[in-house]
C-alpha positions in Angstrom: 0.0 0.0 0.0 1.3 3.9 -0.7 0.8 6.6 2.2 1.5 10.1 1.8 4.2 11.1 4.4 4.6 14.6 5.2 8.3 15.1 7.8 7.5 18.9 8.8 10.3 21.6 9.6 13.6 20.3 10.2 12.2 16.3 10.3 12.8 16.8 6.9 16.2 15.2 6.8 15.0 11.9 7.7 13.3 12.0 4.4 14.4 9.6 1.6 14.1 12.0 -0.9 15.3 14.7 1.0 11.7 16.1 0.3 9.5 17.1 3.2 6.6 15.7 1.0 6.5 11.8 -0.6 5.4 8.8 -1.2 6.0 5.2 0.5 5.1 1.9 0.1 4.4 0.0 2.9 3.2 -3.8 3.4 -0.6 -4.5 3.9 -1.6 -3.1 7.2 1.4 -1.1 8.0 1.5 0.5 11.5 2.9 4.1 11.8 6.1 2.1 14.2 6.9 0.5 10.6 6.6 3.0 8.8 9.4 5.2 11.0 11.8 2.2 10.8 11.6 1.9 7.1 12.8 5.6 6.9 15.3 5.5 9.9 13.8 7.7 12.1 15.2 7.6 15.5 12.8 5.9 18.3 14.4 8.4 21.2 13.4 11.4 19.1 10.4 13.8 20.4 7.6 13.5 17.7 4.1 14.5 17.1 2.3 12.4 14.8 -1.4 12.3 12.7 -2.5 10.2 10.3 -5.8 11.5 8.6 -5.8 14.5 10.4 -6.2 12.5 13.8 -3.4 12.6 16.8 -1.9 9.0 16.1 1.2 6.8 17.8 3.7 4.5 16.8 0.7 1.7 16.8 -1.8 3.1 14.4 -2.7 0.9 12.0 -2.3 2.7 8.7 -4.5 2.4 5.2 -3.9 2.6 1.6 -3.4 6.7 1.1 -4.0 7.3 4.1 -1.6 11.1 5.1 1.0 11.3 7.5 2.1 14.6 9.5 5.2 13.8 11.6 6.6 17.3 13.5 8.4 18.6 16.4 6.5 19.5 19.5 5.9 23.1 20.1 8.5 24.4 22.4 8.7 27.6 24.4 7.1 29.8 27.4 
């Protein structure tokens, strides 16, 4: 299945591509966890993550198209 990955700000470099915006085949019933090992992303690393719009974790089952935001926390006081 393809999802639409989007790594915002500086997550960018964990892109394939190099792109902040792309494509990725997955296997049938992907969770989001697979889908931030196939592209290396670091487990340790503070993330924010939502799949169709919808506050998501590491064990969401993911769909065919289905959109992935994956950002930095706000930071600040």
């Amino acid at each position: 299945m393809t999802v639409r990955i989007h790594l915002l700000g500086n997550l960018s470099r964990f892109s394939p591509s190099g792109q902040e915006k792309f494509k990725l085949d997955l296997a049938p019933e992907a969770t989001v966890g697979a889908l931030l090992e196939k592209i290396g992303f670091p487990t340790d690393l503070e993330k924010m993550i939502l799949v169709n719009g919808r506050q998501s974790n590491p064990a969401t089952l993911l769909g065919e198209e289905d959109e992935v935001f994956i950002f930095s926390p706000a930071a600040g006081g």
